[in-house]
C-alpha positions in Angstrom: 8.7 -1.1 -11.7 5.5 0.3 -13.3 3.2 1.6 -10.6 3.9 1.8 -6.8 0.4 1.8 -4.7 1.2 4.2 -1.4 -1.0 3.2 1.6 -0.6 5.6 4.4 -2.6 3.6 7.6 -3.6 4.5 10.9 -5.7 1.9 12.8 -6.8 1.0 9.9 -9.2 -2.2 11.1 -9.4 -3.5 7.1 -5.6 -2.8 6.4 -5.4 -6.8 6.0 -7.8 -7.1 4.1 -7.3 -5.2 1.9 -3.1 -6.1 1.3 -4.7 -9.6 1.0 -7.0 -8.0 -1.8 -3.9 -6.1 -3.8 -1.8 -9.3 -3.7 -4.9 -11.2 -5.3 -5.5 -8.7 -7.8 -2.1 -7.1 -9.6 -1.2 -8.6 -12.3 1.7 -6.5 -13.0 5.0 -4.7 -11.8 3.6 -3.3 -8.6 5.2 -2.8 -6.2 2.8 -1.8 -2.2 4.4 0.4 0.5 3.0 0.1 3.6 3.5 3.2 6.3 2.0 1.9 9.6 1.5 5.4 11.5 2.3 4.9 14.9 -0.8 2.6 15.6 -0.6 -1.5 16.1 -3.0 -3.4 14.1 -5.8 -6.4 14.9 -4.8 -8.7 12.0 -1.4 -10.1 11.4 -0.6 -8.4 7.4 -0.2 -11.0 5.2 3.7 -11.1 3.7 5.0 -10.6 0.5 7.4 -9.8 -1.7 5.9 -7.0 -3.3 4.6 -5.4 -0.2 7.1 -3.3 2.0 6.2 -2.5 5.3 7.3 0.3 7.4 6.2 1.2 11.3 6.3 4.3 13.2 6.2 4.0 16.8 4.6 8.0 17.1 2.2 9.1 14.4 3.5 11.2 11.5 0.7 12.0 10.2 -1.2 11.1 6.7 0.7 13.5 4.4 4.1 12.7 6.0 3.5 9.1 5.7 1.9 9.2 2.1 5.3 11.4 1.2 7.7 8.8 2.6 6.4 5.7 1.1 6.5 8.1 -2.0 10.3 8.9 -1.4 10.7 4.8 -1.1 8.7 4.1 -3.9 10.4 2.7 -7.3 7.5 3.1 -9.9 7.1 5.0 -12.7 4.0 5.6 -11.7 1.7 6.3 -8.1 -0.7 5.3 -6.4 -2.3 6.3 -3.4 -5.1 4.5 -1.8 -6.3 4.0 1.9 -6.5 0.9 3.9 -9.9 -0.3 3.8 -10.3 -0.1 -0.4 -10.8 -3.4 -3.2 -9.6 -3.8 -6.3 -10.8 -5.0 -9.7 -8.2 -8.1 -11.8 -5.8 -6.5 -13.0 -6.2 -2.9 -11.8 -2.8 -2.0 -12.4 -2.1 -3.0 -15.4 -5.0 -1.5 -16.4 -4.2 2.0 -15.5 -0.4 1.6 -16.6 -1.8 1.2 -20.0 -4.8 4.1 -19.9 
C-alpha cells in the first residue's frame, strides 16, 4: 500500500460525495479510511474495496478519529483530508511520486 487518505467525519453533508470522488480519481495503491464520529449521515456511502469504514456511536473527536484511522492505516504514506474536498486524476500517484 502506497498512500492511505485519513477522513475524520462529523455530519459531514458531502462525505458521499466526496468517497464517490476519491474512488473516481486514484489511480494507485490507496487505500481510504473512513472514521464516522458519532454522527449518522444523509447519503448512503458508496462501497468499496478500498474504502474502510468505521462508526462511533459517541463522538471522539477530530484528532482521536484522524489518529485511529492512522493506527489502521497500511500505507507508506498519509493523507489527511476532510469530507467535503475533490480531487484531481490521479492525485495519488501523483504525490507518491513528488
Amino acid at each position: 500500500m502506497d498512500l492511505s487518505i485519513l477522513i475524520p467525519a462529523r455530519n459531514e453533508e458531502w462525505l458521499a460525495e466526496t468517497l464517490e470522488d476519491l474512488i473516481v480519481h486514484i489511480h494507485g495503491n490507496t487505500e481510504v479510511i473512513v472514521i464516522l464520529d458519532g454522527e449518522t449521515f444523509p447519503k448512503p456511502l458508496p462501497s468499496d474495496p478500498r474504502i474502510t469504514v468505521v462508526k462511533y456511536e459517541a463522538s471522539v473527536g477530530q484528532r482521536k478519529a484522524t489518529n485511529d484511522a492512522a493506527r489502521l492505516a497500511k500505507g507508506k504514506y498519509l493523507m489527511k483530508v476532510d469530507g467535503h474536498c475533490a480531487f484531481d486524476a490521479g492525485f495519488d500517484v501523483k504525490m507518491v511520486k513528488a
